[in-house]
VEXDRENMAR-484501 format. One record per residue (C-alpha): residue number from 1; residue in three letters; chain; y, z, x. Coordinates in Angstrom, 2 decimals, always signed. Example, Ala and Ser with C-alpha at 12.3 -4.5 7.8 and 13.67 -1.06 7.14 Angstrom:
% residues 2
{k=1 r=ALA c=A py=-4.50 pz=+7.80 px=+12.30}
{k=2 r=SER c=A py=-1.06 pz=+7.14 px=+13.67}
% end
This chain:
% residues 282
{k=1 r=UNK c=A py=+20.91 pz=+26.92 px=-13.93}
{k=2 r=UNK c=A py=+18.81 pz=+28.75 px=-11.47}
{k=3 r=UNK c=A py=+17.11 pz=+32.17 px=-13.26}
{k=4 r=UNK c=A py=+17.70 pz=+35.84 px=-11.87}
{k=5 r=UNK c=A py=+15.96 pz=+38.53 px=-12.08}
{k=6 r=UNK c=A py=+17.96 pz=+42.22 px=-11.97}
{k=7 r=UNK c=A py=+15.73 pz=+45.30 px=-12.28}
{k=8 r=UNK c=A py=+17.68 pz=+48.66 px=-12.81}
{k=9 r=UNK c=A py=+20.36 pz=+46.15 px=-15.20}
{k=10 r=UNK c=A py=+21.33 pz=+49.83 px=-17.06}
{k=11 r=UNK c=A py=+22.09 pz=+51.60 px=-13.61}
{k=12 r=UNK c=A py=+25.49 pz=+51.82 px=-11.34}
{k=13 r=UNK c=A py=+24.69 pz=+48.69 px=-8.94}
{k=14 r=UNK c=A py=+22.44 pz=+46.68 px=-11.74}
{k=15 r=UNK c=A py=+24.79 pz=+46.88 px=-14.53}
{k=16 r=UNK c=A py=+27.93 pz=+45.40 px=-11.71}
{k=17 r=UNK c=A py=+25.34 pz=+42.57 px=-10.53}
{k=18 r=UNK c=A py=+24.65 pz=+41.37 px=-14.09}
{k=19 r=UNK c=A py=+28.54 pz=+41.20 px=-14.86}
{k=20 r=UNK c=A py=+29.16 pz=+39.27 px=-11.96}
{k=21 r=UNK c=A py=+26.69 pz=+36.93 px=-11.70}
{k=22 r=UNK c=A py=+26.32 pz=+36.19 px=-15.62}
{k=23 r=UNK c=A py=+28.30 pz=+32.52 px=-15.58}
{k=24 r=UNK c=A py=+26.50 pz=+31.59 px=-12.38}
{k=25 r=UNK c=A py=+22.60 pz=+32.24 px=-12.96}
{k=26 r=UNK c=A py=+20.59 pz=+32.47 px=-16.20}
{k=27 r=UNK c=A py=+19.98 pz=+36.34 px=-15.93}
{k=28 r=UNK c=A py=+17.15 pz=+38.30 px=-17.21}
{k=29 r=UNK c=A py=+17.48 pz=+41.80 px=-17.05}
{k=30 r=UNK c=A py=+14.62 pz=+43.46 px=-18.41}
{k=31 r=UNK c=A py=+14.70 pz=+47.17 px=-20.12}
{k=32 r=UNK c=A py=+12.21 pz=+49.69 px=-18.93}
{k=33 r=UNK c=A py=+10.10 pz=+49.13 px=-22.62}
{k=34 r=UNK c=A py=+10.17 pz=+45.23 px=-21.46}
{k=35 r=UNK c=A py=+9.35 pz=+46.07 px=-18.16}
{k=36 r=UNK c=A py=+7.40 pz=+48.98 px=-16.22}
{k=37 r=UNK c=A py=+7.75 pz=+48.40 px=-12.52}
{k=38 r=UNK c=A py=+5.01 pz=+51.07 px=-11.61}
{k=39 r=UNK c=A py=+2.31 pz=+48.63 px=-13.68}
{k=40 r=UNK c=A py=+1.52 pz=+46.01 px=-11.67}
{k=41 r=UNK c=A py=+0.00 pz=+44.00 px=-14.65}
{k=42 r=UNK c=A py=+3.20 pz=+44.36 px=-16.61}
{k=43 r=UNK c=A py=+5.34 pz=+43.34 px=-13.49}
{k=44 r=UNK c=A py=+3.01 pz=+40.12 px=-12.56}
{k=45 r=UNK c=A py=+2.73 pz=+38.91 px=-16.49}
{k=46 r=UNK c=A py=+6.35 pz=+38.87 px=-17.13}
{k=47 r=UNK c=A py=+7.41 pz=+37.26 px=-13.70}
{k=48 r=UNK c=A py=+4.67 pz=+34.53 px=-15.01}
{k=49 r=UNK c=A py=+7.07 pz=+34.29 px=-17.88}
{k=50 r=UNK c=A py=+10.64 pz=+34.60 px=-16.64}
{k=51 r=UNK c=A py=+9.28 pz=+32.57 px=-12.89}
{k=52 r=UNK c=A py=+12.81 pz=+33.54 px=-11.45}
{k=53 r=UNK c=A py=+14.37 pz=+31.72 px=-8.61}
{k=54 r=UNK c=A py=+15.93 pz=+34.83 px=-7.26}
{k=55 r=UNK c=A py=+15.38 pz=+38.78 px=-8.09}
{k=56 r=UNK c=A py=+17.51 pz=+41.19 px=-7.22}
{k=57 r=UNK c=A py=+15.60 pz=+44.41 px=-7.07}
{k=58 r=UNK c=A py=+17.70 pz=+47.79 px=-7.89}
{k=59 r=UNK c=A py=+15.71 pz=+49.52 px=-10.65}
{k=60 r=UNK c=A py=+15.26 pz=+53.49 px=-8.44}
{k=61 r=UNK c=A py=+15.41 pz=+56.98 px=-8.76}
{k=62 r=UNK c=A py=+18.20 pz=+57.69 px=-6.28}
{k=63 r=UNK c=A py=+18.69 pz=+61.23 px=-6.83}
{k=64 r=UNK c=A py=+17.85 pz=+62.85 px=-4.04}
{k=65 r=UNK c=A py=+18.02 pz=+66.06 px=-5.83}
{k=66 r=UNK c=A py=+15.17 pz=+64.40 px=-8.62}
{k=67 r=UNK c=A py=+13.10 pz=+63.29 px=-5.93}
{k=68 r=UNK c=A py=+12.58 pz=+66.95 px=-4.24}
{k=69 r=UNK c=A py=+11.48 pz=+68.63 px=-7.29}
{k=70 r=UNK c=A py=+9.29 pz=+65.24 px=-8.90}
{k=71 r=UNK c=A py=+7.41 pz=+63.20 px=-5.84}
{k=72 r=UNK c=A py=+4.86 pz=+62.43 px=-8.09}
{k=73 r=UNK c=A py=+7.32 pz=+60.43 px=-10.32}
{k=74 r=UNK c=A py=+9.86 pz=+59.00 px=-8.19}
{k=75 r=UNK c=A py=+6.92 pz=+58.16 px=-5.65}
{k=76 r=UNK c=A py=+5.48 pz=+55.68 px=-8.66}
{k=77 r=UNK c=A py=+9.12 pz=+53.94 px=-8.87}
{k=78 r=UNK c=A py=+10.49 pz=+54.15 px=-5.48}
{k=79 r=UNK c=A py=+7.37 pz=+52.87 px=-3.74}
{k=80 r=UNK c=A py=+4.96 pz=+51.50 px=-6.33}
{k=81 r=UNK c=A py=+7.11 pz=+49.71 px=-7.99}
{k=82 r=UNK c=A py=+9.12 pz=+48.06 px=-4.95}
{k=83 r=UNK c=A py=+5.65 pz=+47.03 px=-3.73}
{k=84 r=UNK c=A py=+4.89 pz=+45.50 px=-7.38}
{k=85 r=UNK c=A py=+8.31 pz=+43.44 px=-7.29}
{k=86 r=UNK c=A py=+7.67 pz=+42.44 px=-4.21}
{k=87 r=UNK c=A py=+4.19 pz=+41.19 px=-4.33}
{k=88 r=UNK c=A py=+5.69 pz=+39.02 px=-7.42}
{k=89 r=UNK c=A py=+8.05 pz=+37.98 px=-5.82}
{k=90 r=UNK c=A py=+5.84 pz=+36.26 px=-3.16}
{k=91 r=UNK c=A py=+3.12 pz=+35.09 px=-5.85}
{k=92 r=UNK c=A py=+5.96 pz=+32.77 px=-6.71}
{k=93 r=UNK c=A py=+7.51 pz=+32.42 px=-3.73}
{k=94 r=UNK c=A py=+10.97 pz=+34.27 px=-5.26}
{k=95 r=UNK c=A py=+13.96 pz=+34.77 px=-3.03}
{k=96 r=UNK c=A py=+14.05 pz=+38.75 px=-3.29}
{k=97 r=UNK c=A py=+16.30 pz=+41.28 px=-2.64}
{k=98 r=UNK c=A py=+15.21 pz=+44.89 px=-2.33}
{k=99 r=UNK c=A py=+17.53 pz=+47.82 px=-1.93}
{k=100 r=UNK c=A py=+16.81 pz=+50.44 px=+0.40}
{k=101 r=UNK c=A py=+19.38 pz=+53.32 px=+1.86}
{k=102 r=UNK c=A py=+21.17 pz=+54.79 px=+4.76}
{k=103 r=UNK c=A py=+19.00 pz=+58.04 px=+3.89}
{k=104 r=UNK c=A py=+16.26 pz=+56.32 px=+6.29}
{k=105 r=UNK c=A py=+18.56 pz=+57.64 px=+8.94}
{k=106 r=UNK c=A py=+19.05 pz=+61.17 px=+7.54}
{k=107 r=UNK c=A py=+17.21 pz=+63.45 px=+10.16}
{k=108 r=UNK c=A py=+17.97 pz=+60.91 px=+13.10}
{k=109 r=UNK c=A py=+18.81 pz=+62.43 px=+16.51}
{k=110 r=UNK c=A py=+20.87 pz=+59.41 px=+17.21}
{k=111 r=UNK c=A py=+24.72 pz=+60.46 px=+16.83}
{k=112 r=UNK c=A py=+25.79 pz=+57.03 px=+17.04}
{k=113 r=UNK c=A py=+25.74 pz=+54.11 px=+14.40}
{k=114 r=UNK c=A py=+21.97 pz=+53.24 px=+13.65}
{k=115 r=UNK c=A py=+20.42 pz=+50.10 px=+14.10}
{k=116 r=UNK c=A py=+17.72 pz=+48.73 px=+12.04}
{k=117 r=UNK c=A py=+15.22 pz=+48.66 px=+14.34}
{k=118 r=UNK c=A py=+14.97 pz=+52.29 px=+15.75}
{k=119 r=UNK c=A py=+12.16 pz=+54.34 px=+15.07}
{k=120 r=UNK c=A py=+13.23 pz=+56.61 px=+11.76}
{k=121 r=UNK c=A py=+12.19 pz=+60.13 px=+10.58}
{k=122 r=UNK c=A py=+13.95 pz=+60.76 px=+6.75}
{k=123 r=UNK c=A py=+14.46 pz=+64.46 px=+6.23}
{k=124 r=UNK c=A py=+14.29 pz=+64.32 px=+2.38}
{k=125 r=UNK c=A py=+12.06 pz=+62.99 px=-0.01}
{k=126 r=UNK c=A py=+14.10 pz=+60.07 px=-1.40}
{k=127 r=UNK c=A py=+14.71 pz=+59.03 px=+2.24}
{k=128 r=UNK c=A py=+10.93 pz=+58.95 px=+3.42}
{k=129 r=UNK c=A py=+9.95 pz=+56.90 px=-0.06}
{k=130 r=UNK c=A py=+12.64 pz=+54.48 px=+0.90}
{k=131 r=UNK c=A py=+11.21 pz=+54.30 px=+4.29}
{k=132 r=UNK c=A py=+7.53 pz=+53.28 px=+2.76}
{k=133 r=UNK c=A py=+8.44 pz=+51.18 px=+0.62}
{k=134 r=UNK c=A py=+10.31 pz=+49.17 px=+3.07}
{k=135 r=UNK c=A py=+6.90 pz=+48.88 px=+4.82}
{k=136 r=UNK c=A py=+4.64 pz=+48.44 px=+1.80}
{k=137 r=UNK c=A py=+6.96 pz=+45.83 px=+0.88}
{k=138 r=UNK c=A py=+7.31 pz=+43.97 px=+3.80}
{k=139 r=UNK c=A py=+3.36 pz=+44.11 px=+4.12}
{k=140 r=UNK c=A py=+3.15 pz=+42.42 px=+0.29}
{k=141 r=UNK c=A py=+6.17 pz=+39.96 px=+1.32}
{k=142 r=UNK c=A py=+7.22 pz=+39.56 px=+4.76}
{k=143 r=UNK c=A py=+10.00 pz=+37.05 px=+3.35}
{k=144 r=UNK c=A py=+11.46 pz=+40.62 px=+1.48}
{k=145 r=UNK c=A py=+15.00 pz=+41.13 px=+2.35}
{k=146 r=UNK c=A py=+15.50 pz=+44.54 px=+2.28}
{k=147 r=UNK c=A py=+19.09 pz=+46.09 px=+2.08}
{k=148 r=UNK c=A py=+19.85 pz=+49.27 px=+3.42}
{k=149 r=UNK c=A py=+23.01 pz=+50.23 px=+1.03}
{k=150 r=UNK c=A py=+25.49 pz=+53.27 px=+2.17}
{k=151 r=UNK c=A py=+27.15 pz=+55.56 px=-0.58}
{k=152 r=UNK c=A py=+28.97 pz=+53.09 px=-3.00}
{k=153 r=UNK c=A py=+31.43 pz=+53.52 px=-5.46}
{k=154 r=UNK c=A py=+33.88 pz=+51.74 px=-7.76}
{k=155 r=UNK c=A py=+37.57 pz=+51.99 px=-9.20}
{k=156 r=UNK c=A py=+36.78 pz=+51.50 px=-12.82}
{k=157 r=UNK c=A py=+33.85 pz=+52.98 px=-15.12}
{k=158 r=UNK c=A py=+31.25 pz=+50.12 px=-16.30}
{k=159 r=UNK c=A py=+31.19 pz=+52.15 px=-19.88}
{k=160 r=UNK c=A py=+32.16 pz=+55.37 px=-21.13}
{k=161 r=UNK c=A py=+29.17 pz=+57.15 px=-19.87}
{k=162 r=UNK c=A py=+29.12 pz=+56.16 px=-16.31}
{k=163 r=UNK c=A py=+29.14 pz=+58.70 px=-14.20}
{k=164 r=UNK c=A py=+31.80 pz=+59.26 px=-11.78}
{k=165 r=UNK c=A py=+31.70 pz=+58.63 px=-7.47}
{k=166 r=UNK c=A py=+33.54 pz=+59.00 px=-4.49}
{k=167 r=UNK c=A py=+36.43 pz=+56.77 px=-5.51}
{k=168 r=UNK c=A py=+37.39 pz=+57.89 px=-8.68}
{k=169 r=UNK c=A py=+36.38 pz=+61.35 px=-8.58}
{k=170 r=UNK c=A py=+38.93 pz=+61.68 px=-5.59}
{k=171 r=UNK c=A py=+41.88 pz=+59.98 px=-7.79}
{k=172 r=UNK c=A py=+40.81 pz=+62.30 px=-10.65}
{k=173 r=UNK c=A py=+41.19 pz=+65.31 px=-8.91}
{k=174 r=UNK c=A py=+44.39 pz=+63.84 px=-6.82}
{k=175 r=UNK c=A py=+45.86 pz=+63.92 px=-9.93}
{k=176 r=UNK c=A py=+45.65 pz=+67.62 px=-11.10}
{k=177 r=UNK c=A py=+46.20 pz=+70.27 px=-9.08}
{k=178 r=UNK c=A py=+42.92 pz=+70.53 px=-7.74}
{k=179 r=UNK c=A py=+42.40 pz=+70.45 px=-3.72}
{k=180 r=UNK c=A py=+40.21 pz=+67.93 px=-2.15}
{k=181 r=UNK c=A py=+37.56 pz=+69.39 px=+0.75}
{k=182 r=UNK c=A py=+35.63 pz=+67.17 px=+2.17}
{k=183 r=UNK c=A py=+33.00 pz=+67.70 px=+5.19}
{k=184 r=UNK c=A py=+33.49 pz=+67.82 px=+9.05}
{k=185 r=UNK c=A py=+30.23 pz=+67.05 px=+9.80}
{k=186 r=UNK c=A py=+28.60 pz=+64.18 px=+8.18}
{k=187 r=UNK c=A py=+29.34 pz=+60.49 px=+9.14}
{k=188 r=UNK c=A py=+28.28 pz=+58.00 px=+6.70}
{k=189 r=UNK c=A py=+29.62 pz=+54.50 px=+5.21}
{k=190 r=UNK c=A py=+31.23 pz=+54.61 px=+1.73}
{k=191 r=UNK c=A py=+31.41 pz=+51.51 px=+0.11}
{k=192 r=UNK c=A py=+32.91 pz=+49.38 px=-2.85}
{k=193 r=UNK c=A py=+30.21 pz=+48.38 px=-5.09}
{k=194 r=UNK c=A py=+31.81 pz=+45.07 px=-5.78}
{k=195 r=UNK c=A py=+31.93 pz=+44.09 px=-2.25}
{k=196 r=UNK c=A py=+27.97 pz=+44.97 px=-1.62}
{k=197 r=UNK c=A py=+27.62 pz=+42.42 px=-5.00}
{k=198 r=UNK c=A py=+29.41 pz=+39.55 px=-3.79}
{k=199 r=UNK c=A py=+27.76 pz=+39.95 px=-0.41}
{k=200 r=UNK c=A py=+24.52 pz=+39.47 px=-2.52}
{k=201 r=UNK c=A py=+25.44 pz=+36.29 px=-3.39}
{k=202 r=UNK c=A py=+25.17 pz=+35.36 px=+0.77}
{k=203 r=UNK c=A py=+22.45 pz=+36.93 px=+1.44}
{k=204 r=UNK c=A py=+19.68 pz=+34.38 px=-0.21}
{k=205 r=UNK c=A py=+19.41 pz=+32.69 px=+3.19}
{k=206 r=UNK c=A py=+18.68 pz=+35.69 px=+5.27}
{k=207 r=UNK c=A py=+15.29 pz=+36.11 px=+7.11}
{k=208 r=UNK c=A py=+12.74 pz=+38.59 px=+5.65}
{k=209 r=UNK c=A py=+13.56 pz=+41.52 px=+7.10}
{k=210 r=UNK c=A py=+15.84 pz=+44.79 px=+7.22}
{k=211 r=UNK c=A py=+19.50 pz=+44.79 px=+7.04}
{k=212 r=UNK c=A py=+22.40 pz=+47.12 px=+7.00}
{k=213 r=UNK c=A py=+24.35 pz=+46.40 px=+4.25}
{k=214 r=UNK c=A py=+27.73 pz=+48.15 px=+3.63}
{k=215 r=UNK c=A py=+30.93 pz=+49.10 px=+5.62}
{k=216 r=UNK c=A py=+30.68 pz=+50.64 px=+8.91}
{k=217 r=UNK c=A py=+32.78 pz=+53.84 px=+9.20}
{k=218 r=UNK c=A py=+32.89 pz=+56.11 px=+12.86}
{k=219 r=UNK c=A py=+34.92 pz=+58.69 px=+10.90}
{k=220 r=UNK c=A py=+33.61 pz=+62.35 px=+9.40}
{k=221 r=UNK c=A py=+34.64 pz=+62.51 px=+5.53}
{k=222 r=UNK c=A py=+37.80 pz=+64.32 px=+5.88}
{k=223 r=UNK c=A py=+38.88 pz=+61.94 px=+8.71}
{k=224 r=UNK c=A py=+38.37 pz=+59.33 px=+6.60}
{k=225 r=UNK c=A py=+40.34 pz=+60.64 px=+3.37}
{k=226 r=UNK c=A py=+42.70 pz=+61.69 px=+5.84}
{k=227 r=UNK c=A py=+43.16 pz=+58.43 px=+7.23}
{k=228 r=UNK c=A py=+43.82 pz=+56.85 px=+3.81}
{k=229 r=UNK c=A py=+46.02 pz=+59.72 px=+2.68}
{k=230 r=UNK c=A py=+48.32 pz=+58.61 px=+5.50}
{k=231 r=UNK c=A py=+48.36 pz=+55.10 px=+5.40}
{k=232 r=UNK c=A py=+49.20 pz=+55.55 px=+1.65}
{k=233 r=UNK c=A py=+51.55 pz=+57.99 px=+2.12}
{k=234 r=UNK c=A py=+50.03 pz=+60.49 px=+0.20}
{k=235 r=UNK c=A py=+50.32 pz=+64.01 px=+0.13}
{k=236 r=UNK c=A py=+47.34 pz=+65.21 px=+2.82}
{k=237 r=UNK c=A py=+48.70 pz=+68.51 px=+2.46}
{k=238 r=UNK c=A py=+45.96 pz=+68.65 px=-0.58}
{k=239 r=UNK c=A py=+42.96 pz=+68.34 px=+1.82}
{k=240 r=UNK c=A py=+40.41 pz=+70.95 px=+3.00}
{k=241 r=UNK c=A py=+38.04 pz=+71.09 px=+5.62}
{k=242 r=UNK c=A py=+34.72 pz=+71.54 px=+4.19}
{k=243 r=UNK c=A py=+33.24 pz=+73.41 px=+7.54}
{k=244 r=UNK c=A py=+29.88 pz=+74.59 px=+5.89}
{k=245 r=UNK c=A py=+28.27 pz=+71.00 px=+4.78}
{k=246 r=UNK c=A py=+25.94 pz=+70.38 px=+7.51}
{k=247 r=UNK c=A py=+27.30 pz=+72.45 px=+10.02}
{k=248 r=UNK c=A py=+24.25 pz=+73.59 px=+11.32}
{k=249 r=UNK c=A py=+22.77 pz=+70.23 px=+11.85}
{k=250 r=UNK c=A py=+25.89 pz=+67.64 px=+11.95}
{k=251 r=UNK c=A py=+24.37 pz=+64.36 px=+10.31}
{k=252 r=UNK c=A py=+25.76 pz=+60.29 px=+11.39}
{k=253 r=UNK c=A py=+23.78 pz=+57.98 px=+8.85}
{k=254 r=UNK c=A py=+26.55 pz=+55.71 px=+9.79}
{k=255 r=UNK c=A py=+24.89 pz=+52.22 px=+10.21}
{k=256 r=UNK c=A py=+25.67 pz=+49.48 px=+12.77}
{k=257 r=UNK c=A py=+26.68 pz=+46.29 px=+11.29}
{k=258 r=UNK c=A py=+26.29 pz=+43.65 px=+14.03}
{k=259 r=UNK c=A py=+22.75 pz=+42.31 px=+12.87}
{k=260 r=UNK c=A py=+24.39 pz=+41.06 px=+9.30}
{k=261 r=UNK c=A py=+27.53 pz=+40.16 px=+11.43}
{k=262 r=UNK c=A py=+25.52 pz=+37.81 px=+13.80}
{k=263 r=UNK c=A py=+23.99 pz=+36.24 px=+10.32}
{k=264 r=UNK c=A py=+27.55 pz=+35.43 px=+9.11}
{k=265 r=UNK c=A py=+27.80 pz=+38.70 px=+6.67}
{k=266 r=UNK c=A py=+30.76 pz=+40.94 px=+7.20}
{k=267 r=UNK c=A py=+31.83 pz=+43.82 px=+5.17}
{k=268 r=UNK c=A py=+35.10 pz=+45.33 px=+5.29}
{k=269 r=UNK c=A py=+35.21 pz=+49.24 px=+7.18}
{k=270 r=UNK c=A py=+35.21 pz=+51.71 px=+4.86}
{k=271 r=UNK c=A py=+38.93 pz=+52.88 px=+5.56}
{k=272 r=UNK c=A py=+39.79 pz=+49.27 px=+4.74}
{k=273 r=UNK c=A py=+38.42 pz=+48.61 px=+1.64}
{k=274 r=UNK c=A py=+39.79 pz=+52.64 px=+0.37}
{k=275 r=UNK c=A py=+43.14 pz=+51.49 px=+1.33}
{k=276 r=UNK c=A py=+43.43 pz=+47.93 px=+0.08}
{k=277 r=UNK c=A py=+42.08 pz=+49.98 px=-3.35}
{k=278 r=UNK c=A py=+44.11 pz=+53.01 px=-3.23}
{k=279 r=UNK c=A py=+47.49 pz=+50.00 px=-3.09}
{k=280 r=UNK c=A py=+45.79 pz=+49.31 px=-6.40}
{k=281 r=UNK c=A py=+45.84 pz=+52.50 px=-7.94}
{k=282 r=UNK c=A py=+48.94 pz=+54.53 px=-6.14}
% end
């Protein structure tokens, strides 16, 4: 059985990979006191150890709101220690997957969906350390393949303490009396976690390189939830406009799927895959 490596194993993505891939690879997914990605020592002597055939690399600080207020710290995970994974990953010549985001595209001029090979300009923190280490890593391992992944979310909690997301805060609140408002003026893919994980298992074979990775969607947020409403025949009458959320500067980090479409990758749109899972739930 062919070993794989999952950083970030405790985390939303990590914790879904190691589940599903459990019967078909001999996992190892370190803890932070097993492994610190930010030493490079640590990282090098325990992928001397483990020598896995595959590492999927997910171990972050993703929130954006962390990032602002501690560069200094999410810096040292975000970029350092992609760059460590990375560089051990080439030492021995492990297939790697690195997960970037569609935030490399938040403070684009481009209104349209974004292609991976336009010049970008992050407007936050979390976004610009994405962006470097997508270079640094690349520089350490040009046979990297690094994922840009949209907002995800899932229908079911991993454990108790999981936080919620898109998905199942919306059929929480669906369910009281609350109303839903979502914003006008930001375009972005939302995507089901599980379909980004199986799509890992195809993606071994791709070229080092960037990717887009997760459904395209050419709707705002309320057109979207909208959209679903409808074809569930649910009650839209409980959505709001949310006309304040980046009205002043209307964001698209919508991303263009054709390059992992011409390498035989598809992912479902976002209105799809909400629909096929709200006929689960409703």
């Amino acid at each position: 059985m062919k070993k794989l490596l999952i950083t970030g194993a405790t985390g939303f993505l990590g914790g879904r990979a190691v589940r599903f891939f459990n019967e078909k690879y001999d996992i190892y997914a370190p803890s932070h006191s097993e492994l610190d990605i930010t030493d490079e020592k640590s990282v090098f002597t325990l992928f001397d150890s483990i020598k896995p055939d595959f590492v999927i690399h997910s171990a972050a600080i993703s929130d954006v709101g962390m990032c602002e207020k501690e560069p200094e710290v999410s810096w040292k995970i975000n970029v350092d220690g992609s760059r460590n994974i990375a560089a051990a990953s080439a030492r021995l010549r492990s297939k790697c997957l690195l997960c970037s985001s569609d935030q490399v595209y938040f403070g684009s001029s481009i209104k349209e969906a974004h292609k991976e090979d336009e010049t970008v300009h992050p407007a936050n923190i979390y976004g610009q350390e994405k962006k470097r280490a997508e270079e640094e890593c690349l520089e350490a391992n040009p046979s990297c393949i690094i994922l840009r992944l949209s907002w995800m979310y899932d229908t079911a909690a991993l454990h108790g303490k999981e936080h919620s997301d898109f998905f199942r805060t919306l059929v929480s609140r669906l369910r009281s009396s609350d109303a839903l408002s979502y914003p006008i003026y930001d375009i972005r893919g939302i995507t089901d976690v599980n379909e980004v994980i199986r799509n890992f298992d195809k993606s071994w074979e791709l070229n080092g390189g960037i990717y887009n990775f997760g459904s395209p969607n050419d709707k705002n947020t309320y057109k979207t939830v909208y959209a679903m409403f409808s074809n569930l025949g649910l009650d839209t009458g409980k959505l709001e406009k949310n006309e304040e959320a980046f009205a002043t500067n209307p964001r698209n980090i919508s991303m263009c799927p054709k390059k992992l479409n011409d390498n035989g990758i598809v992912f479902s749109s976002t209105l799809e895959a909400l629909i096929r899972n709200g006929e689960n739930i409703f």
